[in-house]
ZADO-1210 file (C-alpha; in nm, 4 decimals, padded with zeros to 6 digits):
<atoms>
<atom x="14.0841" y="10.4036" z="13.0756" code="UNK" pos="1"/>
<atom x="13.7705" y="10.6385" z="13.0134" code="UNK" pos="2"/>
<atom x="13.5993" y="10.7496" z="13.3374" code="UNK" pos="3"/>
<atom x="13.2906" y="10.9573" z="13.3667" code="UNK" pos="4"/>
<atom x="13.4645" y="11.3187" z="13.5876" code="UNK" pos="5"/>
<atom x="13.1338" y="11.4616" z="13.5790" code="UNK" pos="6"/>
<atom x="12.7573" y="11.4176" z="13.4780" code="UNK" pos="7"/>
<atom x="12.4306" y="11.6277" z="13.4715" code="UNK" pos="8"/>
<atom x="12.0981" y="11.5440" z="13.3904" code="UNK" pos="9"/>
<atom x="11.8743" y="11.7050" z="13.1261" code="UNK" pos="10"/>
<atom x="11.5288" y="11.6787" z="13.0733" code="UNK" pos="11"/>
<atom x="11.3647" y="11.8513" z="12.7668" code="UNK" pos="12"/>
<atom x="10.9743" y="11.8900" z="12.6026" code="UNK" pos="13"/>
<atom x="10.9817" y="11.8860" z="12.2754" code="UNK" pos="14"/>
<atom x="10.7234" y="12.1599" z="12.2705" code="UNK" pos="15"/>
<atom x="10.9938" y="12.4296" z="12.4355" code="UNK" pos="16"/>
<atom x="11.1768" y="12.3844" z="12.1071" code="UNK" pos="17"/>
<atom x="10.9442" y="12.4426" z="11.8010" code="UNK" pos="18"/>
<atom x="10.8605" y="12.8289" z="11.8067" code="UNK" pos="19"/>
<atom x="10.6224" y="12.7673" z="11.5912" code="UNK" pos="20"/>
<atom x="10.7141" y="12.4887" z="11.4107" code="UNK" pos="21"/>
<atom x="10.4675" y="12.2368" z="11.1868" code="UNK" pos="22"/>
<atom x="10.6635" y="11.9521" z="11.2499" code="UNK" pos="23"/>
<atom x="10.7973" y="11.7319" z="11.5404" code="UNK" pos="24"/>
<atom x="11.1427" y="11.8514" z="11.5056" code="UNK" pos="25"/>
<atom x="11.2465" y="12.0782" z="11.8287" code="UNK" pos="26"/>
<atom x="11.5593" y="12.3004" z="11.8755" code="UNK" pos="27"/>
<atom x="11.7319" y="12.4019" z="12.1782" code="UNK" pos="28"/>
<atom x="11.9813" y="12.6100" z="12.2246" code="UNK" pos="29"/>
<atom x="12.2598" y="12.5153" z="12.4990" code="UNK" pos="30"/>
<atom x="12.4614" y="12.7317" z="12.7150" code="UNK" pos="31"/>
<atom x="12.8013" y="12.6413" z="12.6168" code="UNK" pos="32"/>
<atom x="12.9889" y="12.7325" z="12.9352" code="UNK" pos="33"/>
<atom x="12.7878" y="12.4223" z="13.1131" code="UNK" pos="34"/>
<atom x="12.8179" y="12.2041" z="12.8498" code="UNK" pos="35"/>
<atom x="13.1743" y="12.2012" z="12.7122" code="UNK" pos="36"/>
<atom x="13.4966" y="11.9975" z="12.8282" code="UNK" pos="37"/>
<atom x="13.8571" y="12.0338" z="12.8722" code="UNK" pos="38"/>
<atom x="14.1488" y="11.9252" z="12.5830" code="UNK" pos="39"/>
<atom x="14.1887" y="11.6050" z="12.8006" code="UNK" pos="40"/>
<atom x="13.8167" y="11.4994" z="12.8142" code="UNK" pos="41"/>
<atom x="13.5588" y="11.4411" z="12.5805" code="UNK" pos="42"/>
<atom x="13.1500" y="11.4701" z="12.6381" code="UNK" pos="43"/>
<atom x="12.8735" y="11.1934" z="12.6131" code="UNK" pos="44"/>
<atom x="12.4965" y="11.1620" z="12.5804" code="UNK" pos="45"/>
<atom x="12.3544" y="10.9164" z="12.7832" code="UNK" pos="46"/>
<atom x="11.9706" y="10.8757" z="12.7088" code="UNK" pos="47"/>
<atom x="11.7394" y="10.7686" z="13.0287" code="UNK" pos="48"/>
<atom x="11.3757" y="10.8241" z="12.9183" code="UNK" pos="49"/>
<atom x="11.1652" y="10.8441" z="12.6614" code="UNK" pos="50"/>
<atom x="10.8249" y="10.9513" z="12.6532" code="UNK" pos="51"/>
<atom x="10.5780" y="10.9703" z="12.3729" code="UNK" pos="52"/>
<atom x="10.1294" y="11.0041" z="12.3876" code="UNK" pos="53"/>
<atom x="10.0915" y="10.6951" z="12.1431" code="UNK" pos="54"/>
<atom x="09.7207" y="10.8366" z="12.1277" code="UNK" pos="55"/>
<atom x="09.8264" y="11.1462" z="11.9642" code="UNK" pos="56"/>
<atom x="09.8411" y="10.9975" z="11.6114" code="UNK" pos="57"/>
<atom x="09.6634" y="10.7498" z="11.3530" code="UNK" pos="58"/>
<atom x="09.7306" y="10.3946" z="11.3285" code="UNK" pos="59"/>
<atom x="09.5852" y="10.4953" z="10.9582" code="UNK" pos="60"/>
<atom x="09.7683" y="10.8123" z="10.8259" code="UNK" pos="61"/>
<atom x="09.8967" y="10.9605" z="10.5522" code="UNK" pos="62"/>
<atom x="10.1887" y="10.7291" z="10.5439" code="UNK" pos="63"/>
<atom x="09.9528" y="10.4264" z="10.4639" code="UNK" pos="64"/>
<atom x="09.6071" y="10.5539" z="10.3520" code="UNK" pos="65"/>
<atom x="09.6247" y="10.6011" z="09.9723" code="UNK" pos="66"/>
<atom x="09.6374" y="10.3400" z="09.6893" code="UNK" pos="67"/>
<atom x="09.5092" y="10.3769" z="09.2788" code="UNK" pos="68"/>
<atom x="09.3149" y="10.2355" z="09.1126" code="UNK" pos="69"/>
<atom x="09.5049" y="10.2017" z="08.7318" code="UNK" pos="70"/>
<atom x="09.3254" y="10.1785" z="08.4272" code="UNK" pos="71"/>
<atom x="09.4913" y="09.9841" z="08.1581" code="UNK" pos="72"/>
<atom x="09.3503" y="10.1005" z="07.8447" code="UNK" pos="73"/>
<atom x="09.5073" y="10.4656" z="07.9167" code="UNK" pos="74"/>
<atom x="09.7276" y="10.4418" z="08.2097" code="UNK" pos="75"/>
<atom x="09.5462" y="10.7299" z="08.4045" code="UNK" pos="76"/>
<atom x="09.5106" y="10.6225" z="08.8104" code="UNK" pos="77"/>
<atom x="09.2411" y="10.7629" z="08.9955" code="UNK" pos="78"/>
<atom x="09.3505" y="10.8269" z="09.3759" code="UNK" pos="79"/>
<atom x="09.1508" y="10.6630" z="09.6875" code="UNK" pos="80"/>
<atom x="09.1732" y="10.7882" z="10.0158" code="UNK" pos="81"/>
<atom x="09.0842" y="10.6164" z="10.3628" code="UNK" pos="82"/>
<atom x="09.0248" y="10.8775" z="10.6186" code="UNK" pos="83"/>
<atom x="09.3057" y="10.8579" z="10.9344" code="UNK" pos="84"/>
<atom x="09.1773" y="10.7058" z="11.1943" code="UNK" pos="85"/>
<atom x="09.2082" y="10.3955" z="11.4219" code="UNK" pos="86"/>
<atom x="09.0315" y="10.1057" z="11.2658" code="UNK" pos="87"/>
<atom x="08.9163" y="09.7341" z="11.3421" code="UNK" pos="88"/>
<atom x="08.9350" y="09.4665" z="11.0265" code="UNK" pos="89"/>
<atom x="08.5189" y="09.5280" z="10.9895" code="UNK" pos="90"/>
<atom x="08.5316" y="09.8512" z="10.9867" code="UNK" pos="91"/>
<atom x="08.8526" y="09.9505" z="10.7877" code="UNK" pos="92"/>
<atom x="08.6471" y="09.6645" z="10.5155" code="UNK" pos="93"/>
<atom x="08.3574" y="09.9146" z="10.5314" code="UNK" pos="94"/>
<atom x="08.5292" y="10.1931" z="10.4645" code="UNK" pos="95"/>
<atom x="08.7195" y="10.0958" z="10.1828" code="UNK" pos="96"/>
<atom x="08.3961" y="10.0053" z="10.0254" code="UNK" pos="97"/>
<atom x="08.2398" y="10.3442" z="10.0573" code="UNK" pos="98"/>
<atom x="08.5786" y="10.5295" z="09.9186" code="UNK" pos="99"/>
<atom x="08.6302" y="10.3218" z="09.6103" code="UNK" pos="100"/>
<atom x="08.2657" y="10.3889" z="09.5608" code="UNK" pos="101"/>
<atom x="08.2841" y="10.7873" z="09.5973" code="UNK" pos="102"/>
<atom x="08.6243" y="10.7648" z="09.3533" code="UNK" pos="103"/>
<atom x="08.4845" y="10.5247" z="09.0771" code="UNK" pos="104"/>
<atom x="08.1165" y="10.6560" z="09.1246" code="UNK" pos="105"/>
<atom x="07.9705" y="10.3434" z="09.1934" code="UNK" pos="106"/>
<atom x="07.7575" y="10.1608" z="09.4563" code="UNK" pos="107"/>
<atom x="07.8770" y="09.8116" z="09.3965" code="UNK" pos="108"/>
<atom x="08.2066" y="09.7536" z="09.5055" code="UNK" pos="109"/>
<atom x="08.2174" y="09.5387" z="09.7861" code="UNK" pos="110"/>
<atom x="08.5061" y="09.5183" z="10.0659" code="UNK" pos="111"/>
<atom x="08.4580" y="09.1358" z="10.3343" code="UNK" pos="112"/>
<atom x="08.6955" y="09.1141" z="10.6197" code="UNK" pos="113"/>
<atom x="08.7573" y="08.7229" z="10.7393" code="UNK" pos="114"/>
<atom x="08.8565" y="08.7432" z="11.0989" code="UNK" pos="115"/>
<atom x="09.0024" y="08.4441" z="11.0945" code="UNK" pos="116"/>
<atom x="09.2803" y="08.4883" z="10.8204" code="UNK" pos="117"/>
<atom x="09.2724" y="08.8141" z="10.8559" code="UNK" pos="118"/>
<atom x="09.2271" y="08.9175" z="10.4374" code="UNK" pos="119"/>
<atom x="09.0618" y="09.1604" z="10.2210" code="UNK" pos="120"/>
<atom x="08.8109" y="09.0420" z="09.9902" code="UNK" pos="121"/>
<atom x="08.7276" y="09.2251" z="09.7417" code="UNK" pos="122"/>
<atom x="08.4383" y="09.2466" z="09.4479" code="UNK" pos="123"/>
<atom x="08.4818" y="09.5029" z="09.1296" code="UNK" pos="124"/>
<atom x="08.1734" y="09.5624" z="08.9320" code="UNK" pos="125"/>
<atom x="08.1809" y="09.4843" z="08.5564" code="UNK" pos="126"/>
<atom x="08.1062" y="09.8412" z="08.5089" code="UNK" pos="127"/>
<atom x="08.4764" y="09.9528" z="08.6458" code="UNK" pos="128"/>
<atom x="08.6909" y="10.0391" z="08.3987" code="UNK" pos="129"/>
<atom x="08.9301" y="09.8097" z="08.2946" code="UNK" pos="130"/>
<atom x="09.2085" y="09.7664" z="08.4947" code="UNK" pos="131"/>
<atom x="09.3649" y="09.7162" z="08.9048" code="UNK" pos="132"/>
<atom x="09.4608" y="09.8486" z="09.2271" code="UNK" pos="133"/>
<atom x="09.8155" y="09.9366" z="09.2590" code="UNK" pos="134"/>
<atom x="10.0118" y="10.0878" z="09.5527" code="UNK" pos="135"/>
<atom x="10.3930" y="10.3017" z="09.4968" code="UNK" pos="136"/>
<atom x="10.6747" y="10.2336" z="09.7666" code="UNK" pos="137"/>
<atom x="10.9013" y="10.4001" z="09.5632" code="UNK" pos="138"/>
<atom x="11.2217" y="10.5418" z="09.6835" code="UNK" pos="139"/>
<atom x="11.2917" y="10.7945" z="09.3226" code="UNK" pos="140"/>
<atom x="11.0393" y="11.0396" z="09.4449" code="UNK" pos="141"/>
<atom x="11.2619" y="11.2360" z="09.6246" code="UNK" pos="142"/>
<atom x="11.0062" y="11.4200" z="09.8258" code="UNK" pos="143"/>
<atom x="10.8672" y="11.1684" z="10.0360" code="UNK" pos="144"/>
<atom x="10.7077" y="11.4930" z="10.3149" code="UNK" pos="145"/>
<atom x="10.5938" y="11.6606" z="10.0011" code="UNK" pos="146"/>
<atom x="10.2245" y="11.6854" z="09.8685" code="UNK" pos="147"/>
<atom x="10.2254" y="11.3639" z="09.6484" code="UNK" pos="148"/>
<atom x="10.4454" y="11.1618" z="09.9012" code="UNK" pos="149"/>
<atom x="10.1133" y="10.9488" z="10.0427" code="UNK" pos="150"/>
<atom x="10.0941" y="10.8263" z="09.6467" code="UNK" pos="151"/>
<atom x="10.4148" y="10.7971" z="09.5601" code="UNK" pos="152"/>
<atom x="10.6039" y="10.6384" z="09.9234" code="UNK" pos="153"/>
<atom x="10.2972" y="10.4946" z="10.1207" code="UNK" pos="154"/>
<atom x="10.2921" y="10.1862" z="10.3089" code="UNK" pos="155"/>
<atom x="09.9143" y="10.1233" z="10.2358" code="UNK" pos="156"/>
<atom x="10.0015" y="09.7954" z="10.0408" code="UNK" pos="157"/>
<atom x="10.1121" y="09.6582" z="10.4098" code="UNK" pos="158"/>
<atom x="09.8064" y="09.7685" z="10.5272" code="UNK" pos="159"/>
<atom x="09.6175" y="09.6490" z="10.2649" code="UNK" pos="160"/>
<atom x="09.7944" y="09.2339" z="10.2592" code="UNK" pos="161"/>
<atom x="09.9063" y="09.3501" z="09.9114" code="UNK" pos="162"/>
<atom x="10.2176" y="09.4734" z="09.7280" code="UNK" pos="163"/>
<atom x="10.3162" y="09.7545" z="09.6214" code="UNK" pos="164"/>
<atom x="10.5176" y="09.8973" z="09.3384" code="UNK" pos="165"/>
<atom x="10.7589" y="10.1287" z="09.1740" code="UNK" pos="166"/>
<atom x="10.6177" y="10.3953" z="08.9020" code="UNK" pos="167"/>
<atom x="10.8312" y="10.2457" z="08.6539" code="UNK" pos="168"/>
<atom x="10.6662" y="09.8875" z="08.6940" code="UNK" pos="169"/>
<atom x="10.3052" y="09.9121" z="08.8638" code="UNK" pos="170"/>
<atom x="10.1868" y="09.6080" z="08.9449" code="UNK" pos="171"/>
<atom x="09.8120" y="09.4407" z="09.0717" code="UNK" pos="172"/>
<atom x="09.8509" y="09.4773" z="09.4594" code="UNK" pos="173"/>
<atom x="09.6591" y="09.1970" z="09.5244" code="UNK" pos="174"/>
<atom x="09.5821" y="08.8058" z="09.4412" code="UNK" pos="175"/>
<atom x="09.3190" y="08.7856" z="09.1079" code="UNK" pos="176"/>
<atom x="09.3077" y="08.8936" z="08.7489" code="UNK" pos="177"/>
<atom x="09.2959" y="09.2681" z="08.6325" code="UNK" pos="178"/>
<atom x="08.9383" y="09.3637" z="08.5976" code="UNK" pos="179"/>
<atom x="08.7675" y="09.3618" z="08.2775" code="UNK" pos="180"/>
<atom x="08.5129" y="09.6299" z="08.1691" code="UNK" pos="181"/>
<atom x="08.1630" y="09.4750" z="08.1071" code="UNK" pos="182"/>
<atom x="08.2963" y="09.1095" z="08.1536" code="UNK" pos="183"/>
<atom x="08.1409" y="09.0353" z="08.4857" code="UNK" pos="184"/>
<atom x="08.2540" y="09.1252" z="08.8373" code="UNK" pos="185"/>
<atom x="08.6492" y="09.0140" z="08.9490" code="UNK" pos="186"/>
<atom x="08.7025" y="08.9301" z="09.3142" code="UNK" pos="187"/>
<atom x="09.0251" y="08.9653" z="09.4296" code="UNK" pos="188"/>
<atom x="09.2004" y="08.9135" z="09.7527" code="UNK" pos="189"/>
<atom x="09.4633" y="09.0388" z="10.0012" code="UNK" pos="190"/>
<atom x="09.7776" y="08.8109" z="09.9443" code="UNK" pos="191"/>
<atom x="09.9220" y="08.8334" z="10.3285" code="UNK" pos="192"/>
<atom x="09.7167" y="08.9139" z="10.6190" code="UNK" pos="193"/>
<atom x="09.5665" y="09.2775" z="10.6369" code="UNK" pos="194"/>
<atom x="09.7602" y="09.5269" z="10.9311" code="UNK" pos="195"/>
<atom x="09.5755" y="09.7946" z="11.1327" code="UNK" pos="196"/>
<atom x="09.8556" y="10.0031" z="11.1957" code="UNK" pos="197"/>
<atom x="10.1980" y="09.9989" z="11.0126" code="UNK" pos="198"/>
<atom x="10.4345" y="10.1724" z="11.2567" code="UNK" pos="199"/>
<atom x="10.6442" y="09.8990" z="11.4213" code="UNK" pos="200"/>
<atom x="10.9014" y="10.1947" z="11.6270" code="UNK" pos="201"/>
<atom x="10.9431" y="10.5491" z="11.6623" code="UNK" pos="202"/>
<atom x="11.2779" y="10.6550" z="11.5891" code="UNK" pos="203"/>
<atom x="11.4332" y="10.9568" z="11.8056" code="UNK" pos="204"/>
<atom x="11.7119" y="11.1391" z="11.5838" code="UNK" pos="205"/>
<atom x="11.9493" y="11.3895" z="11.7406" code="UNK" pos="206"/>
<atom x="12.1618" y="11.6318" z="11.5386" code="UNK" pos="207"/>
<atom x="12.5106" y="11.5577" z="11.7743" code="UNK" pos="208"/>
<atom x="12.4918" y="11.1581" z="11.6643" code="UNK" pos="209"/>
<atom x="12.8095" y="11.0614" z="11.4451" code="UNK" pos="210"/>
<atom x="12.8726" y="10.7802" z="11.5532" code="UNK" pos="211"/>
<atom x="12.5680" y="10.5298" z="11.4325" code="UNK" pos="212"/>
<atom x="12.4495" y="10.3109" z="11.1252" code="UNK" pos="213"/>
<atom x="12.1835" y="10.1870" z="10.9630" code="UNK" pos="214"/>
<atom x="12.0463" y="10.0115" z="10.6405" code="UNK" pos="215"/>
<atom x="11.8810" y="10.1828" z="10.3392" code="UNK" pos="216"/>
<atom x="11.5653" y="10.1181" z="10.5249" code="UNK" pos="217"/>
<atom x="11.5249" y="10.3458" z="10.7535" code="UNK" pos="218"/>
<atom x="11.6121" y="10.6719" z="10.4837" code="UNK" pos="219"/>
<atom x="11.3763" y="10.7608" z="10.2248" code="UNK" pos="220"/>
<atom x="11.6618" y="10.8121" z="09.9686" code="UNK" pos="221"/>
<atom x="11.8921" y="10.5153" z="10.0371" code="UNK" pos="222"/>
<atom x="11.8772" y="10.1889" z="09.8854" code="UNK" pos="223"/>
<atom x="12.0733" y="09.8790" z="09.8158" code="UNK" pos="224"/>
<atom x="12.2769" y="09.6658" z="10.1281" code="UNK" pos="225"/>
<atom x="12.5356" y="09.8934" z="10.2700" code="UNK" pos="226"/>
<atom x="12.5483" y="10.0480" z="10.5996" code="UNK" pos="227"/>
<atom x="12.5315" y="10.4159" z="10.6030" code="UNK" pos="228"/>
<atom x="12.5992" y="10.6795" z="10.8753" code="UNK" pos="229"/>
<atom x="12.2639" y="10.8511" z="11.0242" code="UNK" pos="230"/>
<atom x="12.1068" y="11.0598" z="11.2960" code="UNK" pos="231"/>
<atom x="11.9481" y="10.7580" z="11.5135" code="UNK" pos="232"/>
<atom x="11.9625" y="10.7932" z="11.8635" code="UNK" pos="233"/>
<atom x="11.7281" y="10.5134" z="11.9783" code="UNK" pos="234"/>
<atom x="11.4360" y="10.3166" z="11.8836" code="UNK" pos="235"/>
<atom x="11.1166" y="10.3193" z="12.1036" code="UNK" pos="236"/>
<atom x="10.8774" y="09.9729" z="11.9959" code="UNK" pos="237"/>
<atom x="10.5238" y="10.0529" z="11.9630" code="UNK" pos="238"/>
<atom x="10.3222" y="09.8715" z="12.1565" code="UNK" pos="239"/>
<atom x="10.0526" y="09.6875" z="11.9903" code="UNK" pos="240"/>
<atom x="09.8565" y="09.6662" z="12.3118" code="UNK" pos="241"/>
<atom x="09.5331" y="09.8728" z="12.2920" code="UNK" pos="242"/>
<atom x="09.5675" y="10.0084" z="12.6370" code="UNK" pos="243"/>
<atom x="09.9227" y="10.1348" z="12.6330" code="UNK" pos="244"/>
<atom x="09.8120" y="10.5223" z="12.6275" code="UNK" pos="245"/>
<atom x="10.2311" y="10.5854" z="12.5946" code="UNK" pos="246"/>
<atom x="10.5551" y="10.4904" z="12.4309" code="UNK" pos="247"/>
<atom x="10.8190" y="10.4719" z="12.6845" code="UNK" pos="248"/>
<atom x="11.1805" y="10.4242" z="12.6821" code="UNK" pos="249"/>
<atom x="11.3072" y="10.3297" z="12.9663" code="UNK" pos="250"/>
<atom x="11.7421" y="10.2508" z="12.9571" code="UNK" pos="251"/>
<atom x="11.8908" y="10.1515" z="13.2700" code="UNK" pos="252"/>
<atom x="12.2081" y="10.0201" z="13.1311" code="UNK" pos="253"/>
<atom x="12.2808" y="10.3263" z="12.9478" code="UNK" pos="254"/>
<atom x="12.2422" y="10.1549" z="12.5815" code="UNK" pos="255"/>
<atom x="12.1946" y="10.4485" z="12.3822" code="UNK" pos="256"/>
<atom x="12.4854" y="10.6728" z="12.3933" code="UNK" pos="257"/>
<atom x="12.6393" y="10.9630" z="12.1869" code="UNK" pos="258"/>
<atom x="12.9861" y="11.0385" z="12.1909" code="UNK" pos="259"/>
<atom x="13.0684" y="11.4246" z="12.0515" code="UNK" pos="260"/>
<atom x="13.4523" y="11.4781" z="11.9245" code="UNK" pos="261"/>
<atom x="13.3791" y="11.8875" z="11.9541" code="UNK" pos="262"/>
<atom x="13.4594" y="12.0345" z="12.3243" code="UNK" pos="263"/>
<atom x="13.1341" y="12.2174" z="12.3774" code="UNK" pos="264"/>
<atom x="12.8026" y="12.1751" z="12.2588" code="UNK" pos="265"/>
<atom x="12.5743" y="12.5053" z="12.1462" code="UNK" pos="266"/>
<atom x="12.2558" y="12.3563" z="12.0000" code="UNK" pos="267"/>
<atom x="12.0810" y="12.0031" z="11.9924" code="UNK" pos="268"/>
<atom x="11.8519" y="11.9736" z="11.7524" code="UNK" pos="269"/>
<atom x="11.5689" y="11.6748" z="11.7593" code="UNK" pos="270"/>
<atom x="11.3388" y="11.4780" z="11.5745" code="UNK" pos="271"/>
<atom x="11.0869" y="11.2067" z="11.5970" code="UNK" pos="272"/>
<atom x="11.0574" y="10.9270" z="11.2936" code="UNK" pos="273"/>
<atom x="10.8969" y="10.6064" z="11.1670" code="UNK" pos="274"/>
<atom x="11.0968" y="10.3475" z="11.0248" code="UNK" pos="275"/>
<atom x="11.1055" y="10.4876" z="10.6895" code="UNK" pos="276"/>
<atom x="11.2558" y="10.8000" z="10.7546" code="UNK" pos="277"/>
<atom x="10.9563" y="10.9541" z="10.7190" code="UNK" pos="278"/>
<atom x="10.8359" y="11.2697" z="10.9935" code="UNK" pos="279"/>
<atom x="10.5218" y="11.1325" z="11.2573" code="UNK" pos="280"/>
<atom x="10.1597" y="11.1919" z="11.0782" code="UNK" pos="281"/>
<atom x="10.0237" y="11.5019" z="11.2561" code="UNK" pos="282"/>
<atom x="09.6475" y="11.5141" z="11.2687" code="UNK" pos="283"/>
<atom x="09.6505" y="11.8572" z="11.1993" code="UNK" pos="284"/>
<atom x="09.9435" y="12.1390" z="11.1250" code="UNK" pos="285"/>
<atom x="09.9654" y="12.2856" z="11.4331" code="UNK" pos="286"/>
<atom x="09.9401" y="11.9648" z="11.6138" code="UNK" pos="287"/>
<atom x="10.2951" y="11.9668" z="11.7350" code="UNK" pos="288"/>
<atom x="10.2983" y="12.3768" z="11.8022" code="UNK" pos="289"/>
<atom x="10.0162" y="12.3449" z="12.0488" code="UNK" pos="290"/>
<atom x="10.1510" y="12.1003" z="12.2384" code="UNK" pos="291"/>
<atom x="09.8945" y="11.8126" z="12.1760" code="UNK" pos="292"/>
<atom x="10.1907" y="11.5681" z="12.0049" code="UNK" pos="293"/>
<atom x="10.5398" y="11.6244" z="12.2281" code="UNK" pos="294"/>
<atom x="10.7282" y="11.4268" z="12.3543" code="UNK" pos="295"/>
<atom x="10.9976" y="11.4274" z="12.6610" code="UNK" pos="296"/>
<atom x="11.3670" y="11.2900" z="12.6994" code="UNK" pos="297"/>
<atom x="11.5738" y="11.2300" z="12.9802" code="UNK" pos="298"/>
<atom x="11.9387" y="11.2063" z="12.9255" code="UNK" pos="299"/>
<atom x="12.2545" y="11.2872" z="13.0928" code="UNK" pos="300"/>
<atom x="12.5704" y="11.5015" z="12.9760" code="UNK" pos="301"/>
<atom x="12.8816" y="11.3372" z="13.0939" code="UNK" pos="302"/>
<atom x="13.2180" y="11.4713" z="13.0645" code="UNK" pos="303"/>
<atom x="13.4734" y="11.1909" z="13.0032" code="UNK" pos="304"/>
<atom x="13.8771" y="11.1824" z="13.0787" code="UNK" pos="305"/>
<atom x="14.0618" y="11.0808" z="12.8066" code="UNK" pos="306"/>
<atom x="14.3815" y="10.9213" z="12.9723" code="UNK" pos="307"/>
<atom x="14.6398" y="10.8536" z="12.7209" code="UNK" pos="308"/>
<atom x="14.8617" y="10.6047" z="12.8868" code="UNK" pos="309"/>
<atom x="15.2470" y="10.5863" z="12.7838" code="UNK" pos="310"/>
<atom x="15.2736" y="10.2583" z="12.5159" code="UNK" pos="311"/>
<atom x="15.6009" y="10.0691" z="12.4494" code="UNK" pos="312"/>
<atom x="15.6528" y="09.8713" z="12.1358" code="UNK" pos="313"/>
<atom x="15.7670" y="09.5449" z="12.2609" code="UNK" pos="314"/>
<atom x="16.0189" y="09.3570" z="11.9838" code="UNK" pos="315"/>
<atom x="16.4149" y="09.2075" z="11.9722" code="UNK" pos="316"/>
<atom x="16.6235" y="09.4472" z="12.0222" code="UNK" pos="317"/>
<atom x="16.8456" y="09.3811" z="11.6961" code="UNK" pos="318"/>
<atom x="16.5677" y="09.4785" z="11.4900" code="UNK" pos="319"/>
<atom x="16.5920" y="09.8323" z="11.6293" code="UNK" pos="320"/>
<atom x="16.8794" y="10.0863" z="11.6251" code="UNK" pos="321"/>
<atom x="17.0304" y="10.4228" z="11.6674" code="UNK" pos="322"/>
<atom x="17.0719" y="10.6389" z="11.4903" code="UNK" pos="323"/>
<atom x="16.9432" y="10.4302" z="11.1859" code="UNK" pos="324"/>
<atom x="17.1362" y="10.3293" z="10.9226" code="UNK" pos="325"/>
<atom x="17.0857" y="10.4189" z="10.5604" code="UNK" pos="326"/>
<atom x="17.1026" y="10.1884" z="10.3248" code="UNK" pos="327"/>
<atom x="17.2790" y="10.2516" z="09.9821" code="UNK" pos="328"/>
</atoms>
């Protein structure tokens, strides 16, 4: 039976790690002689606490802020941005107005919120070009962190009540006919109910988990129905109360553990996700470096006995003997 010989707790800012770093993904290097066990033990991560500023980032970000507006005599899309920020139904409605304005030069486009069933409606000039908005969740682009990942893997059609599409196959995001230049205005209209914020969890990764899977979901290169290994260490909900200034993890009943086959460990390495695989939206590069987006764990390095407890194979005695005899 496995028995905890030994524990110690650990307590790290993400912010010690990062020397410098543009991202949310800390380093620490571990004195080996305190955290390494003998050939009849084995060492586990227990997680306590988590502890995140939930104020620190957009509900609207770069993961969900850009969607294109296609034109279907050539093809071409013309990018719209909405600017990060934290948004009510008015005032996200509002905004999208004046961007598809500045993109399409116009001053007649026309974004209504209904409160009550929570949709997008939307009015296209007859002067727009032919055509409709479209928004790419598309797991082919490879470089989902890169510069074109808000067009290509963006989450703006949940945002949005829309759907969204693969580059191969764009389709109309929302409910209505494609527009048609000089043939009178099209309205069109959110097909499911419009979301302020699109990040569900925060997902803490840690460099010494083997041991846990998930679905395609939650990797940006993975598809299909078959469980794969990954990185996850735990899953912090984020609350969709406006008052909750943090995102806390709280584990009592030690839930989230990580059990390491090597003897020692020399370096933990850490990082911070959504649900999509993809890194936490920093407001600005150096966001993380300075120390205005960390966060702080809690977790405890046990060292386990491994008892290996003699084990006699119980069966009629005829069926055994010795020495055994060959048969010809």
């Amino acid at each position: 039976m496995r028995e905890v010989r030994y524990s110690k707790l650990v307590f790290l800012d993400s912010t010690d790690g990062l020397k410098g770093s543009k991202t949310l993904a800390p380093t620490f290097h571990v004195p080996m002689n305190a955290f390494s066990c003998g050939n009849d033990e084995s060492i586990r991560l227990v997680l306590k606490n988590f502890t995140l500023a939930r104020g620190c980032f957009y509900g609207i970000n770069q993961t969900n802020n850009t969607f294109l507006y296609r034109r279907t005599a050539n093809n071409t899309e013309t990018p719209i941005t909405i600017p990060p920020g934290d948004y009510t139904g008015q005032t996200l409605a509002s905004t999208i107005s004046s961007v598809v304005n500045s993109a399409m030069s116009s001053s007649t486009f026309a974004c209504v919120y209904n409160a009550t069933t929570r949709l997008f409606t939307m009015t296209i000039p007859t002067s727009f070009p032919s055509g409709y908005f479209v928004s790419y969740f598309d797991k082919t682009r490879t470089h989902p962190h890169g510069s074109d990942g808000s067009l290509y893997y963006s989450d703006v059609h949940e945002v949005l009540g829309g759907v969204s599409s693969v580059l191969s196959e764009p389709v109309n995001m929302f409910n209505g006919n494609a527009h048609t230049q000089n043939a009178g205005t099209t309205q069109v209209q959110s097909k499911y109910p419009i979301r302020l914020r699109t990040m569900d969890s925060v997902y803490l990764r840690c460099s010494a988990q083997g041991d846990a899977f998930c679905s395609s979901s939650f990797d940006h290169v993975r598809s299909g129905n078959k469980l794969e290994n990954c990185d996850l260490w735990a899953s912090v909900p984020v609350s969709s109360s406006a008052g909750d200034d943090l995102i806390v993890l709280q584990d009592n009943s030690d839930d989230y553990q990580i059990h390491i086959k090597e003897k020692q460990v020399s370096t933990l390495k850490f990082a911070l996700s959504d649900g999509k695989g993809r890194e936490l939206p920093l407001v600005a590069d150096d966001q993380a470096s300075a120390g205005n987006l960390r966060f702080r764990i809690a977790f405890k390095f046990e060292v386990m006995s491994e008892q290996h407890d003699a084990y006699i194979v119980k069966g009629a005695s005829q069926e055994y003997r010795h020495p055994p005899t060959l048969t010809k």
